[in-house]
C-alpha positions, 0 to 999 in steps of 0.5 A: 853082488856088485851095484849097477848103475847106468846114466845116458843122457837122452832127450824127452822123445828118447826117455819116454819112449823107452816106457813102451819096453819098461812103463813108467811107475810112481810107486806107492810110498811116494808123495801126491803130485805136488807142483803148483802152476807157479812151477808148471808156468816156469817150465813151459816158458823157460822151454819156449824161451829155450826154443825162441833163443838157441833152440828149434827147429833150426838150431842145435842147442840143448836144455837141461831139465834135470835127472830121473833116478829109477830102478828096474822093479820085479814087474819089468817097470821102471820104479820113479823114486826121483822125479817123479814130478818132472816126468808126471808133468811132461806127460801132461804137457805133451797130452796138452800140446797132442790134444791141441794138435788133434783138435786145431784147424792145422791137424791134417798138415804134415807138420801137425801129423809129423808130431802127432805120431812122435808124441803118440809112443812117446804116452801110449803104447801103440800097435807095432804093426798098424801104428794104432793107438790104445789110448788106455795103454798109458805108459805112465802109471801113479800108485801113490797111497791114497790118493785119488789124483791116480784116476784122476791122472789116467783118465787125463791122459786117456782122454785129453779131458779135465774138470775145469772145477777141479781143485786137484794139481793134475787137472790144473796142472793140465788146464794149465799147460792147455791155457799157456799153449793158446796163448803162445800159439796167438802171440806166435803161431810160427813159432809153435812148431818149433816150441814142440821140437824144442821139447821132444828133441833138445830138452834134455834128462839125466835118467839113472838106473840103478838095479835095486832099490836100495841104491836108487834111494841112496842116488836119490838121497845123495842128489836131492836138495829140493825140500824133504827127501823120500824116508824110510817111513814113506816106504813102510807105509807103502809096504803096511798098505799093500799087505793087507788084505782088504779095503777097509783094512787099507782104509782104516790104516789110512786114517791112522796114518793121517791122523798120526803124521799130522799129529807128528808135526805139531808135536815137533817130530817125525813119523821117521823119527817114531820108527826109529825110536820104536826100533830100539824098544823092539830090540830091547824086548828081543835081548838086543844090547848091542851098542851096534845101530842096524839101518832102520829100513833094513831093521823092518824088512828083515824076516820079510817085514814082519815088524813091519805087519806086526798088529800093535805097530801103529798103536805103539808109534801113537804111544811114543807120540804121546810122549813128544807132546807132553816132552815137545809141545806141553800138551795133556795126554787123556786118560793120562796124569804123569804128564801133569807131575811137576817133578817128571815134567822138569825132570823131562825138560832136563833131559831134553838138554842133554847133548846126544839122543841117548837119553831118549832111547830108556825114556822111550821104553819104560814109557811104552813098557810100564805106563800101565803099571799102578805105580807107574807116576811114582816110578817113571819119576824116580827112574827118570831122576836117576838117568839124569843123575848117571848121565849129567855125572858121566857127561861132566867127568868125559865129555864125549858123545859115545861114552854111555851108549853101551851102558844105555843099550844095556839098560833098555834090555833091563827095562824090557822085564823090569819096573825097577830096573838097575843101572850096571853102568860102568863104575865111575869115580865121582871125586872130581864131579865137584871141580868139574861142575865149577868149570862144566863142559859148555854141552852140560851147562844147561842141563846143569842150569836147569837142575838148579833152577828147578830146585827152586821153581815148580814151573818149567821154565820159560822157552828159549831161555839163554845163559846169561853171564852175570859178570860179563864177558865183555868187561873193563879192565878198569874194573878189576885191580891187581887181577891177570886176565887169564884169572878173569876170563876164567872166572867169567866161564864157572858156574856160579856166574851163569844163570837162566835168563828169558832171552828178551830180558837178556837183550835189554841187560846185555853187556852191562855191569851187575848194577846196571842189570839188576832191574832186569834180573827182577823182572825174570821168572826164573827164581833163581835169576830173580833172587840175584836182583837183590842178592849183592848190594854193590858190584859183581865182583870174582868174590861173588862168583866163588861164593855162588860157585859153592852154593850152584855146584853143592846144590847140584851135587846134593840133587843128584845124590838125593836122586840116586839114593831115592831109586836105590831105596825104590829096588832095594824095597823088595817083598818080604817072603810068605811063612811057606817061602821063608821056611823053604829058605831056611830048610836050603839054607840049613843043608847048604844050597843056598 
């Protein structure tokens, strides 16, 4: 079926009035009503400016306020999924300016009336026959999850009437519009009339209508550049919310929301991001290996959201959370003592320099699915030691994004039904890992720098490390006799001249010449920096670089088959059949079944 969109340009008296039809709504999954007085005061004077200059009543400019993207929902409502702070704000001006006009000592003249009853249509629905206003027939409505603004901003709009000891953004918002009306009606009292018509008839929308919302939130997405963009996330909420069934049920789901978007943020993720996550563990439990990624909006509201309602939802996101705070923010989980192992720690931290997201997907569901297990610290170390290993292997013999995705949605369906689960990665020939660790691709170079450095430290390493190149990049030419530069520039990019190196440390040694940084290099952390402070008594010269290059790239190779070896006991290590089994084996055996 074919999208409609419709775009026609209107003025804010046009717009508005088009509610008496089809009311304005601010659905659920939106966020609270944001705008501070900084852009309340913006708007109001860039509009009486507007009407001063080239607008008004006796001139025909045009002010553009921005678009409304909306779509026409099953209620017959005109559904705001952007701009609902623009519009929200117009309709508390405009309840501003009619209060004034109803209550000022200019009320009953035909100016005053003249806009009274262009603005009455324009924020209620009015009797069609005797033009009588229902001030509680509102024609914009806010249903914005838990948020108490929604009274708030009806029985502003109903009765002209804010707390002025409020501290919410309507009420301000509205005090606000009503403090900047008195003030220009004092300093110009002619000039009001034609601020008005200025806003009703020269201030101009975009409104775009869309027949779904689908294609409003991708109009949306599309346009916005205001801050953060609507997201799937906002739209379950509002789907969970309204689904069940009573208000402590809502309450509590509110609580949970709260605390796990908060706790999101200061772990460095998102709740957007636990969905998405959640999702792949979702389709590994249901059999799913397809390397194929489904939307994840439409992913939740198949077969009528029912992933969306299922009861171990928000536990399971807070699950995966947990995760992020040891892997992000170093935090300790209760009841928990993985998060203190030094080897799944750096392990982790290695991971989290691998140069696409896959690696997170297997890490993500042997978490969530065997955290439990008595066995599990010994476990999830060795499983997670062995993904490096395949990943940092294959990432280092083809360099390419997509490479193991296949194999890595295979190996989430093993997880699903197995602590122990095998890696039927594609076969790879691993006779070249040794040149290519020399000479790494710069997207696996510091996963290959951590793999070394941890060989040598229990402590994770310092944040916001750099590479440092031991020989410089920047060097002399005076420095090397009898040696092309190509062979110099290449030296320069191997292994065994990279080391870690705090950033602040790095600055100081800069470009400097091996000597000169070595007092630096003592003062790092990083063992394996440490130890080059006294490693040469001389001159860093491409000798030492190939010596180190042997030494860097042995011990990688070393870790890595120490890894594999150490899982492949672990799935070898099955157990031995009970006397019962083992003779049942023997009787198939002896008559050919087995």
């Amino acid at each position: 079926m074919a999208t409609t969109i419709s775009v026609n340009k209107q003025n804010v008296l046009e717009l508005l009035s088009t509610g008496r039809n089809k009311p304005f709504v601010i659905p659920e999954y939106q966020r609270p009503y944001a705008w501070t007085d900084e852009q309340i005061q913006t708007l109001f004077e860039d509009i009486w400016e507007f009407a001063m200059t080239v607008g008004g009543l006796k001139q025909n400019g045009s002010y553009f306020l921005g678009s409304i993207v909306s779509f026409e929902n099953e209620d017959g409502e005109q559904e705001i999924i952007d701009g609902q702070q623009r519009i929200t704000s117009l309709f508390l001006l405009l309840r501003a300016i009619y209060t004034k006009l109803k209550k000022g000592d200019d009320s009953n003249t035909e100016a005053a009336q003249n806009f009274i009853n262009k603005i009455e249509p324009a924020i209620w629905r009015t009797d069609n026959l005797t033009g009588k206003v229902d001030y509680s027939d509102i024609l914009l409505t806010s249903r914005v999850v838990d948020n108490a603004g929604n009274e708030i901003l009806k029985k502003i709009l109903e009765t002209g009437v804010a707390d002025e000891r409020a501290n919410d953004n309507y009420s301000k918002n509205y005090i606000l519009f009503q403090k900047l009306y008195d003030l220009h009606c004092q300093q110009a009292p002619l000039k009001v009339f034609d601020f008005i018509y200025a806003l009703l008839n020269q201030a101009i929308l975009l409104p775009i209508g869309a027949d779904n919302q689908d294609t409003a939130l991708t109009i949306f997405s599309t346009l916005n550049n205001r801050g953060l963009p609507l997201n799937d996330a906002d739209i379950f909420k509002a789907k969970i919310y309204n689904n069940l069934k009573n208000d402590d049920e809502k309450n509590k789901f509110i609580e949970q929301w709260k605390a796990l978007e908060k706790d999101a943020i200061e772990a460095k993720e998102s709740i957007q991001h636990l969905f998405y996550y959640y999702m792949f563990c979702l389709r590994a439990q249901n059999n799913d290996d397809s390397s194929t990624t489904p939307g994840v909006r439409k992913y939740y509201l198949d077969n009528k959201a029912e992933r969306l309602y299922a009861p171990d939802l928000m536990g399971n996101l807070r699950t995966i959370l947990n995760l992020w705070k040891v892997i992000n923010t170093n935090q300790d989980i209760p009841g928990e003592t993985w998060d203190n192992e030094p080897k799944i720690r750096k392990t982790l931290d290695i991971l989290t320099s691998y140069p696409n997201e896959y690696w997170k997907y297997p890490v993500i569901m042997y978490y969530l699915k065997h955290r439990g297990e008595s066995s599990f610290n010994e476990d999830f170390s060795a499983f997670i030691n062995m993904l490096a290993s395949e990943l940092i292997s294959r990432f280092t013999l083809f360099p390419t994004i997509n490479y193991v995705k296949g194999d890595i949605m295979k190996l989430n369906v093993q997880i699903a039904s197995s602590t122990k689960p095998p890696f039927t990665f594609r076969p790879l020939d691993k006779s070249l890992l040794e040149s290519r660790i020399t000479i790494p691709h710069r997207n696996i170079l510091r996963m290959l720098l951590k793999v070394y450095a941890y060989n040598h430290q229990e402590t994770l390493l310092p944040d916001n490390w750099q590479i440092e190149h031991i020989l410089p990049q920047k060097w002399q030419p005076t420095f090397f006799e009898n040696v092309d530069d190509t062979t110099i520039n290449e030296k320069i990019e191997h292994i065994g001249n990279k080391t870690p190196f705090e950033r602040k440390l790095n600055i100081i040694a800069s470009n400097g010449y091996f000597r000169r940084k070595q007092e630096e290099y003592a003062k790092s952390s990083i063992e394996v920096t440490k130890i080059l402070a006294t490693a040469v008594d001389g001159d860093w010269k491409l000798s030492n670089i190939e010596h180190r290059d042997r030494i860097v790239t042995s011990d990688i190779l070393q870790t890595l088959k120490q890894w594999e070896e150490r899982y492949n006991d672990v799935i070898d290590e099955k157990p031995k059949p009970t006397k019962e089994e083992q003779e049942m084996i023997d009787l198939l055996k002896s008559k050919g079944l087995i």
